[in-house]
C-alpha positions, 0 to 999 in steps of 0.5 A, a space after each residue: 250195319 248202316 243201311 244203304 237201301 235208302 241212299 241214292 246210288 249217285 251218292 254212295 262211297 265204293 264200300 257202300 255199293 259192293 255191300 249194296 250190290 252182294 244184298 241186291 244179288 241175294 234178294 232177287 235171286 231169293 224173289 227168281 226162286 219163289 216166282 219162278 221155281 215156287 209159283 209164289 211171289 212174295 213182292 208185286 212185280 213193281 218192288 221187283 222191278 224196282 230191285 232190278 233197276 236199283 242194281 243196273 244204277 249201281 253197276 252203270 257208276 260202279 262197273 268194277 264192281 258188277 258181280 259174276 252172279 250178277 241180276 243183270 246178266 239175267 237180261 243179257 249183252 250181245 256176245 261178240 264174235 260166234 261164241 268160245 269153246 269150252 272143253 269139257 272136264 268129263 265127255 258129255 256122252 251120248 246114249 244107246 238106244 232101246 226101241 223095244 221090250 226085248 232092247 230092255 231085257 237085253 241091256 238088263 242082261 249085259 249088265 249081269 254079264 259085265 259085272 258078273 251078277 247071277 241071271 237073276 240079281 236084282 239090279 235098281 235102275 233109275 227110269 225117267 221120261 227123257 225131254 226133247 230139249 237141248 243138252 247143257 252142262 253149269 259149272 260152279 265152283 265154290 256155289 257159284 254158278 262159272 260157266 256154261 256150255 253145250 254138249 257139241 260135240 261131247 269133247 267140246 261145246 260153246 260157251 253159252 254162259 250168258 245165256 244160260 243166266 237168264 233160264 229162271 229154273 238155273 241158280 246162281 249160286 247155291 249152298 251147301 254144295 261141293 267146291 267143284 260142280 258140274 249139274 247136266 240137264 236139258 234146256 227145253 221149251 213147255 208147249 205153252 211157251 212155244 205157242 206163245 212164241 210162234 204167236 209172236 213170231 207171226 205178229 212180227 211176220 217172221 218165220 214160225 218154229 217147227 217144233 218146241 226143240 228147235 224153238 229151245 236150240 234157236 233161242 239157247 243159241 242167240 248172239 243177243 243174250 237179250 232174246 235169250 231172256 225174251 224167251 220162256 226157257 226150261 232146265 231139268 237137271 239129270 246128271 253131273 260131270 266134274 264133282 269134287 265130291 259126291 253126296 250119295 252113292 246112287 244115282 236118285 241119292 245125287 238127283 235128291 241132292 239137286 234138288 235140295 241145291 234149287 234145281 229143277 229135278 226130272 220126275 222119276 222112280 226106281 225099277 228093280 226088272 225089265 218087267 217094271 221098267 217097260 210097264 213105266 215106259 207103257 205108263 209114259 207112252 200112253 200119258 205123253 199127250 198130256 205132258 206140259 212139254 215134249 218127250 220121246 223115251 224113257 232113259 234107265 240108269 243103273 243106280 249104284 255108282 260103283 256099278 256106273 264106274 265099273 261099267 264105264 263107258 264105250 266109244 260113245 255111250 255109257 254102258 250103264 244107260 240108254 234111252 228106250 224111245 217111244 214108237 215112231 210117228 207116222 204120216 202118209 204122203 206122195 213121193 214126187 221123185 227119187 234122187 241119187 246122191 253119191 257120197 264121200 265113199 261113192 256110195 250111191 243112196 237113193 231118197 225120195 222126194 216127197 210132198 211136205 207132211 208134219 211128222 212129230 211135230 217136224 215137216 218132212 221132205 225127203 226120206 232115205 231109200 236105202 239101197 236098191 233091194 229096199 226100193 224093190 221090197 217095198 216097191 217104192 215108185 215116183 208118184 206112189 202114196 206112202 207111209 213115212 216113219 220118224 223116230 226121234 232124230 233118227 233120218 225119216 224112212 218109208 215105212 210102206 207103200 199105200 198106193 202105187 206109182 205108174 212105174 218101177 224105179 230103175 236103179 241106175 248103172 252109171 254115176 249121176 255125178 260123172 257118169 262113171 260106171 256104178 258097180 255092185 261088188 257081189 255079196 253088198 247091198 250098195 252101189 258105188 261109182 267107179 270114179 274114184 278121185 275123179 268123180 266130183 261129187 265124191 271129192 266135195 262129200 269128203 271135203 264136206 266130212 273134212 270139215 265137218 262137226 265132229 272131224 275139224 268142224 271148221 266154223 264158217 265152212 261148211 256145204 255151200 263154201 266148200 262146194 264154192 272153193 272146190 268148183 274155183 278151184 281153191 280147195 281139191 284137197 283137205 291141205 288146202 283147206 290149211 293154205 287158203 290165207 297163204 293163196 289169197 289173192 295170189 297167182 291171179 287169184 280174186 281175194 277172198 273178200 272181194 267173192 259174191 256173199 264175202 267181205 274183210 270181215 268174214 273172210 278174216 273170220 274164216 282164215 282165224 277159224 282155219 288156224 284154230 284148226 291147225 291143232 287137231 287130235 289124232 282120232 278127230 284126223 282119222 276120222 276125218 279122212 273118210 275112210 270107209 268103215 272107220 267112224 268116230 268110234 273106230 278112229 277112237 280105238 285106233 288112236 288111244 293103240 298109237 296115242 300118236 300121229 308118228 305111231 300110227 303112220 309106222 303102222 299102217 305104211 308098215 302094211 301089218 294087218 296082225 298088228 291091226 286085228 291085234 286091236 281089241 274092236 278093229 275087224 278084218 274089214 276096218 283093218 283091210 279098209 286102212 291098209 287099202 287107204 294108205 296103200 294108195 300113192 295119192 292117198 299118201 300124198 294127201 296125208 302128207 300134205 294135210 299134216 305137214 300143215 297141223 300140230 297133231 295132238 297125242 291122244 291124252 291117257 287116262 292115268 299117267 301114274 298108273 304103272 300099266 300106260 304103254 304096256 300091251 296086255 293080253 286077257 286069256 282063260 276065265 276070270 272068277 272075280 269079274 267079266 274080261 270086258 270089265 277087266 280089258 275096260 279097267 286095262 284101258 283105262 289105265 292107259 294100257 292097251 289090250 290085244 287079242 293075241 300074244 306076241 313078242 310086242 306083248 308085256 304081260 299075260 293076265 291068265 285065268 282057269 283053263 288058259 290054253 294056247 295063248 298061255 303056251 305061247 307066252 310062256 315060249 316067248 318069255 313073256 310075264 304071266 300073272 293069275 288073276 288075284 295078282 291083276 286085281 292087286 296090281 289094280 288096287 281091286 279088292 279080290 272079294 265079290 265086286 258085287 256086294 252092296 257097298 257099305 
C-alpha cells in the first residue's frame, strides 16, 4: 500500500484521504491513550501536534469525509440551540443512602430477606469510593463511541456528546467489545486541575468555582465544546446499562473487562460482611484528604448479576446498591434572621439566614428549620451562634446552638405571603396557610413544581419567568402554560418579545420548548400537579396501575378509596390526598383544562409478550422458593399488577402454605388459584433453590 503520509493534503485524491483519515484517527488516539491514560508518551508534543494539524487539513478540503471518531471533535465546535435530549435505553438510577454502620447491617439483611438466603450467608459486595462528580452515560455500538448524555432526570438526559470527546480518560473506539454498549461513570475535576482553573479563572477576572463538582458540571455543560477541551476533566467508569451481551456474571468480572476496553476503572475490592464493608469505608474515610480528587461515600454493590436482576429495582433505586456517606462537615456561624417560606402545599417552612461560611468545600447561606418544635428544641434565635451541617447534597441543616440570640423566635399564626390564617391540624408538625388557591405564594410554588425538572421541565421557564407571567396575569393555571403562544399579543396583551429581558429569539425558543411539552407521561402528569403526599415514586405506582390518562381519571372521579389501597404501596394518606384533590370542582377544572392541551402518553409495560400484562394478581400465604416482595417484584415486571386484596377485579391467586382468608375468598368469587410451583413455571423460574452459585 502506497503511503499518503508524505503527500500534500492539497494534492491527494478522495480514496487517498479516507485511507489518510482512518490511519490519523488510529494513531492519535493510540498516542491520547499512552499520554493520557498511561502517563507515557511515545512522540514529543511537536509530531503530535503535527498529526492533529495534518488531520483538520484534510477534514477542511475532505468535509464529507470527517469521521464520527474524528480527533477533531476532541477540540470541539459550538453546539447550537441548548442541547437535545437523549432517552435513555435503561433508567440511570439513583442510590439510597446509608449514613451509618447499623444503614450497612440493615441493607445486608434485606438483601437475605429478598432473596431468601439464611442470616448467615455470605453475600460479596463490590465496595468503591464514590467520587463527587458528574453522572454520564457513552454509548458505542459496534466499538465505536455514538453518543453521550447526562443522568437528567434518570429517564432522559442531554446530549453532551461533543463534549464528552474531548475528556482523554473516554475512548473512541475499543475492541473486542460487544455490538451494543453503554459504559456509566462519573465525570470528575482532581484537585489540581480545579486549582488550576480557579487560578485562571482569576487571571481573566471572573468568577472563581465553589467546589471541583461545580467546576466538572460547569465545563461538561458548556455550549462552546471548545471550553470543554480547555478544561482538565476526568472519567471513572462504574456500571453500564444497554449491553448486548455481557462478559462476566459479577459485577468486578464487567468492571475487569472495562478495563481491558481502555477504561479508567474506580479502585475497589470485594467485602464478604458488613464488618469488612464498614472497616473499608473507616479505611476510606480516614485517607480522603489525601485522595487526588473529592469523594463522599463508599457505594456497595451486590456482585452477583442474577442477585442484581432478581433484585431489581424500586421507584428510584436499585436494591442491589446504595452509597454509605461519610459524616457531615461542620462550621459554626451567625443566624442574621429567619424567613417563612410558603410552599405549593401552604406549608409554611422557616430557614435561617445565616452569615456565608464554606462548608465542604461549598459557601452556605441558609440552612432549613423544619418546623417550629425543631426551632423550640434547639432553641434557635435570630442572632445566635451556631453550628451548621452538610451532608453530600443533602439541604444545610443547624445541627445546634453555640451561643444564644437575644430572643425567642415566635412562629407565626398568619401567612406572610396573604395574611391568611396559618393553622396546626392536631397531631402534625407543620403549619400551613388556610388560603388555599387564593394565597399567592402558593399559586406561583405549584406552578414553579409545574415546571419543574422532574414534572415538564420546561427549558427557559423557570422561578423567575413564572413568577413574571403569574404577577402579569399570563399564567394562573398549569394550561396556561400550554396557550401563551396562542395569547401572545392578544387581547391588548404586550407580546412577549417586546418584555424587559425578552427578545424574538428568546421568546420563539420558549414557545418551541412549551410545545415539546405538550407530549407528557402520565406519572410525570401526576406528579406534576403537586398533590400532597404524592412524589415521583407514588405517581410512579399510580401510573404503571392505570398505564393510562383514561384509566386513571375513572378511578379517582370514581371516588373509590379500596380500589386505591388495593395498590401495593399507596397508603390510606396517599389515597385520601388523591380523592380530596380531585373531589375539589376547581381542581377538576383545572385538570381538564391542562389535558385537553397535551397528548398524555400510556405508561410503557415491561414485556408486552408476557402473558400476565393487565391482569391484577394477589400474592397470599408463605412462598418457599422465594420471598413475595421478589415475586410481587417479577409480577410487575411482567406488566401485571399486584394488590393486596382480593376482588371480583382479580385474575389469579398465587397461594402459598397456611393461605387464609384471601384464599377463601377467591375460591367464593370463582376467581383462578394456583400453588406457588405452578407461578415460577408460568414465569419460566427454575422451582430448584434460586440462590445456588450460578454455574
Amino acid at each position: 500500500m502506497t503511503d499518503t503520509s508524505t503527500i500534500a493534503a492539497s494534492e491527494l485524491s478522495e480514496d487517498q484521504a479516507k485511507a489518510e483519515l482512518a490511519r490519523l484517527g488510529f494513531e492519535i488516539g493510540f498516542h491520547n491513550k499512552a499520554y493520557f491514560q498511561n502517563d507515557k508518551p511515545e512522540i514529543s508534543d511537536a509530531d503530535y501536534d503535527q498529526l492533529r494539524r495534518r488531520n483538520t487539513e484534510i477534514e477542511a478540503r475532505f468535509p464529507a469525509l470527517k469521521r464520527a471518531d474524528s480527533p477533531s471533535e476532541r477540540v470541539g465546535a459550538p453546539v447550537a440551540d441548548g442541547f437535545a435530549k437523549i432517552r435513555h435505553s435503561r433508567p440511570m438510577l439513583s442510590l439510597g443512602n446509608a449514613f451509618d454502620d447499623a444503614d450497612v447491617v440493615d441493607f445486608l439483611a434485606g438483601i437475605r430477606r429478598f432473596l431468601r438466603l439464611p442470616d448467615d450467608a455470605p453475600v460479596a459486595i463490590v465496595a468503591e469510593p464514590k467520587i463527587d462528580g458528574l453522572s454520564a452515560t457513552l454509548r458505542y455500538e459496534n466499538g465505536v463511541f455514538v453518543e453521550g448524555a447526562t443522568r437528567g432526570d434518570g429517564e432522559v438526559g442531554e446530549d453532551i456528546t461533543t463534549n464528552l470527546r474531548t475528556i482523554a480518560d473516554i475512548p473512541q473506539s475499543i475492541e473486542n467489545s460487544p455490538d451494543i454498549l453503554e459504559i456509566r461513570g462519573e465525570v470528575f475535576m482532581s484537585h489540581a486541575a480545579f486549582a488550576e482553573l480557579n487560578r485562571q479563572q482569576l487571571t481573566a477576572e471572573r468568577a472563581e468555582y465553589a467546589n471541583p463538582r461545580n467546576a466538572a458540571a460547569g465545563s461538561l455543560r458548556q455550549l462552546d465544546a471548545a471550553i470543554t477541551a480547555s478544561r482538565q476533566l476526568s472519567f471513572r467508569a462504574y456500571a453500564w446499562g444497554e449491553v448486548s451481551a455481557l462478559p462476566s456474571t459479577t459485577h468486578a468480572g464487567v468492571l475487569a473487562a472495562m478495563k481491558g476496553w481502555g477504561f479508567q476503572v474506580q479502585a475497589h475490592e470485594i467485602c464478604l460482611d458488613a464488618a469488612q464493608m464498614t472497616a473499608y469505608h473507616a479505611a476510606m474515610e480516614a485517607g480522603r484528604g489525601d485522595m487526588p480528587y473529592d469523594i463522599d461515600g463508599i457505594v456497595y454493590k451486590v456482585d452477583r448479576l442474577d442477585w442484581q436482576d432478581r433484585l431489581g429495582a424500586a421507584s428510584r433505586s436499585p436494591r442491589w446498591a446504595i452509597a454509605h456517606k461519610f459524616a457531615a462537615e461542620q462550621a459554626q456561624t451567625l443566624v442574621n434572621g429567619i424567613d417563612i417560606q410558603v410552599g405549593r402545599t401552604g406549608k409554611l417552612t422557616p430557614v435561617a439566614r445565616l452569615q456565608p461560611v464554606t462548608v465542604g468545600g461549598v459557601v452556605v447561606s441558609n440552612a432549613t428549620l423544619h418546623n417550629e418544635d425543631y426551632i423550640k428544641e434547639k432553641d434557635i434565635r435570630e442572632g445566635a451562634t451556631v453550628l451548621v451541617q452538610r451532608a453530600g447534597d443533602v439541604i444545610p441543616q443547624v445541627l445546634e446552638v453555640v451561643m444564644p440570640g437575644p430572643k425567642p423566635f415566635r412562629f407565626p399564626t398568619a401567612c406572610p405571603a396573604c395574611g391568611a390564617n396559618a393553622v396546626r391540624e392536631e397531631g402534625e408538625v407543620d403549619w400551613r396557610c388556610g388560603g388555599g388557591l387564593t394565597c399567592e405564594a402558593q399559586a406561583v410554588e405549584r406552578l414553579r413544581h409545574f415546571v419543574s425538572r422532574n414534572a415538564f421541565d420546561i427549558e427557559g421557564l423557570g422561578e423567575k419567568q413564572i413568577r413574571a407571567f403569574f404577577e402579569a396575569g399570563v399564567v394562573g393555571a398549569p394550561a396556561d402554560v400550554f396557550t401563551l403562544r396562542a395569547q401572545d399579543g392578544t387581547e391588548g396583551r404586550k407580546p412577549l418579545r417586546e418584555w424587559e429581558g425578552w427578545g424574538e429569539t428568546s421568546a420563539e425558543n420558549l414557545f418551541a420548548a412549551i410545545e415539546e411539552r405538550r407530549d407528557i407521561a402520565l406519572d410525570r402528569l401526576i406528579f406534576a400537579l403537586g398533590i400532597r403526599h404524592i412524589g415521583q415514586g407514588n405517581a410512579k405506582l399510580l401510573a404503571r396501575r392505570y398505564e393510562s390518562k383514561e384509566k386513571f381519571e375513572d378511578a379517582v372521579f370514581a371516588d373509590d378509596l379500596q380500589e386505591l389501597l388495593d395498590i401495593d404501596g399507596i397508603g390510606e394518606k396517599v389515597a385520601r390526598a388523591l380523592l380530596a384533590f380531585f373531589a375539589d370542582d376547581h381542581n377538576k377544572s383545572v385538570w381538564t383544562a391542562l389535558v385537553e392541551e397535551l397528548r398524555v402518553q400510556d405508561m410503557a409495560r415491561a414485556d408486552t409478550t408476557s402473558p400476565l400484562v393487565g391482569k391484577t394478581l394477589v400474592f397470599t400465604g408463605t412462598l418457599e422458593k422465594t420471598s413475595r416482595a421478589e415475586a410481587k417484584v417479577r409480577a410487575e415486571a411482567l406488566g401485571a399488577k399486584v394488590s393486596g386484596s382480593v376482588s371480583q377485579k382479580t385474575d389469579m391467586v398465587i397461594a402459598g402454605a397456611a393461605a387464609g382468608s384471601k384464599l377463601k375468598k377467591a375460591e367464593s368469587l370463582g376467581v383462578k388459584v394456583i400453588d406457588e410451583a405452578e407461578w415460577l413455571a408460568l414465569i419460566g423460574a427454575p422451582a430448584s433453590n434460586m440462590g445456588e452459585e450460578p454455574s
